[in-house]
Short mmCIF file of the C-alpha atoms (twelve columns), coordinates in Angstrom:
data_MODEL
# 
_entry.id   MODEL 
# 
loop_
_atom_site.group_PDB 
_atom_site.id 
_atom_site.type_symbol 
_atom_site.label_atom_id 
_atom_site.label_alt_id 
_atom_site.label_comp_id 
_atom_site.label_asym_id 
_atom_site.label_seq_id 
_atom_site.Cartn_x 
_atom_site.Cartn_y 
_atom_site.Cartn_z 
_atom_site.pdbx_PDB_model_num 
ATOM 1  C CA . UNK A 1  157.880 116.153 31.520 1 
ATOM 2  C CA . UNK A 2  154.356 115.195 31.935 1 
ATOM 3  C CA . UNK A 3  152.242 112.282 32.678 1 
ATOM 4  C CA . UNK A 4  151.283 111.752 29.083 1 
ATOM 5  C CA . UNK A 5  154.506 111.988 27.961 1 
ATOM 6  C CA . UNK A 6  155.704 109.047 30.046 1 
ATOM 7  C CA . UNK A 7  152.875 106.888 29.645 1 
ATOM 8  C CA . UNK A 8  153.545 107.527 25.755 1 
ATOM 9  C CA . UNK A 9  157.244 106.930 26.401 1 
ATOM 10 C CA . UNK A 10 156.961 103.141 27.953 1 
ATOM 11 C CA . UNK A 11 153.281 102.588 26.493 1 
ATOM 12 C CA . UNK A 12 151.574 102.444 29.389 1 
ATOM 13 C CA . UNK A 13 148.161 104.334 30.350 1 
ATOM 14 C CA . UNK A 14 147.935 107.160 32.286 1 
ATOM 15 C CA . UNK A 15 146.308 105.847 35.287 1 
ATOM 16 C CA . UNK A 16 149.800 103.714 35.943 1 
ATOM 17 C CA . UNK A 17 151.740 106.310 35.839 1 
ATOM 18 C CA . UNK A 18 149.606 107.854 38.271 1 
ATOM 19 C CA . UNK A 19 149.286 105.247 40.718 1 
ATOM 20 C CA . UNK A 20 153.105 105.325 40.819 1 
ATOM 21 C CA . UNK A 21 153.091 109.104 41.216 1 
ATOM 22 C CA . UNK A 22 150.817 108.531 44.835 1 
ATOM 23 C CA . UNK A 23 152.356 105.525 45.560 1 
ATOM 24 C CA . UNK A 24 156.104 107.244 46.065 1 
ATOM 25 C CA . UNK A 25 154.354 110.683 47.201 1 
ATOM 26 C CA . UNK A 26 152.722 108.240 50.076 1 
ATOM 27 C CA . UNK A 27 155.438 105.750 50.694 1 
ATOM 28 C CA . UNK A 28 158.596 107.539 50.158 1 
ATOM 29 C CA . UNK A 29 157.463 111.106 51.416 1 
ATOM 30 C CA . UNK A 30 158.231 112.011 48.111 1 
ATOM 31 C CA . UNK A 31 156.613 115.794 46.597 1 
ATOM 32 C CA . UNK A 32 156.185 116.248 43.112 1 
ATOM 33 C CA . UNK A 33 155.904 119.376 41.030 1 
ATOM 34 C CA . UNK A 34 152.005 120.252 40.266 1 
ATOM 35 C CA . UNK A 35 151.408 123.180 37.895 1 
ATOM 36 C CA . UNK A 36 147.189 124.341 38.263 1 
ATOM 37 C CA . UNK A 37 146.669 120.790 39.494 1 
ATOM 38 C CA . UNK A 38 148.528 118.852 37.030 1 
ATOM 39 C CA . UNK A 39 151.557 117.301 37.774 1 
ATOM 40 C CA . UNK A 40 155.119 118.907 35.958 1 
ATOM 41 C CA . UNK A 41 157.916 116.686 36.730 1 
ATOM 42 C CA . UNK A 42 161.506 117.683 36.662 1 
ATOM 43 C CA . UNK A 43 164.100 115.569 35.155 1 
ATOM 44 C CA . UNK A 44 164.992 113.676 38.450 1 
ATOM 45 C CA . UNK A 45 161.204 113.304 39.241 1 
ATOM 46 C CA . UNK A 46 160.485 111.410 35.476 1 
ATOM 47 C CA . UNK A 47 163.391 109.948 36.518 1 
ATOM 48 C CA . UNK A 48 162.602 108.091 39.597 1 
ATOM 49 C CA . UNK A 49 158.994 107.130 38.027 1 
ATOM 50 C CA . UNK A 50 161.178 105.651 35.267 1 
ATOM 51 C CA . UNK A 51 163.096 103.821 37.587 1 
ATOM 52 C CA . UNK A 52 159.696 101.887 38.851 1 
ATOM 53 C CA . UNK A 53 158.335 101.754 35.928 1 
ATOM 54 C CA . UNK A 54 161.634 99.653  35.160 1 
ATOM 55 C CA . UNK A 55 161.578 97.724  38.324 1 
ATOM 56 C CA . UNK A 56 158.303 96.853  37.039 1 
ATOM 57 C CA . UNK A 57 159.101 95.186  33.700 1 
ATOM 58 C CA . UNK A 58 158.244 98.471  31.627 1 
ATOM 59 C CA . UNK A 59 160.702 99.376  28.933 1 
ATOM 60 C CA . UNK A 60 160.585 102.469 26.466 1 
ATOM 61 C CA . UNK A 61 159.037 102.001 23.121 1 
ATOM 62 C CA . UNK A 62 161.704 102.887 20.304 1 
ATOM 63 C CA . UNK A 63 160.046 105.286 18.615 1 
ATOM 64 C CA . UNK A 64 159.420 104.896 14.747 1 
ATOM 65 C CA . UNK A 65 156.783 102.834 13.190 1 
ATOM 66 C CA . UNK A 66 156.702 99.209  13.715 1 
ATOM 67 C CA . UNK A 67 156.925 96.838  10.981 1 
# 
């Protein structure tokens, strides 16, 4: 999954998402997958940004159009 595709996912920008991404990879010691500089999370990765994301008050957008 990719960084755009979560910050679509929960409607936040990209820069969150991010932020998140160094704060676990400084904090928790935690190495994510980068593919020619840009990150490529596995399932657990998106995961675990999910899971702050969460923490945080985020929650996924439906999908569809809104009325």
């Amino acid at each position: 999954m990719k960084v755009r595709e979560l910050a679509r996912k929960y409607r936040v920008r990209r820069s969150l998402v991010y932020s998140i991404l160094s704060e676990l990879e400084s904090m928790k010691g935690i190495d994510f997958t980068r593919k020619n500089g840009f990150y490529s999370l596995s399932y657990e990765e998106a995961k675990l940004v999910e899971n702050v994301l969460k923490k945080r008050g985020y929650s996924a957008s439906e999908g569809g159009i809104a009325s």
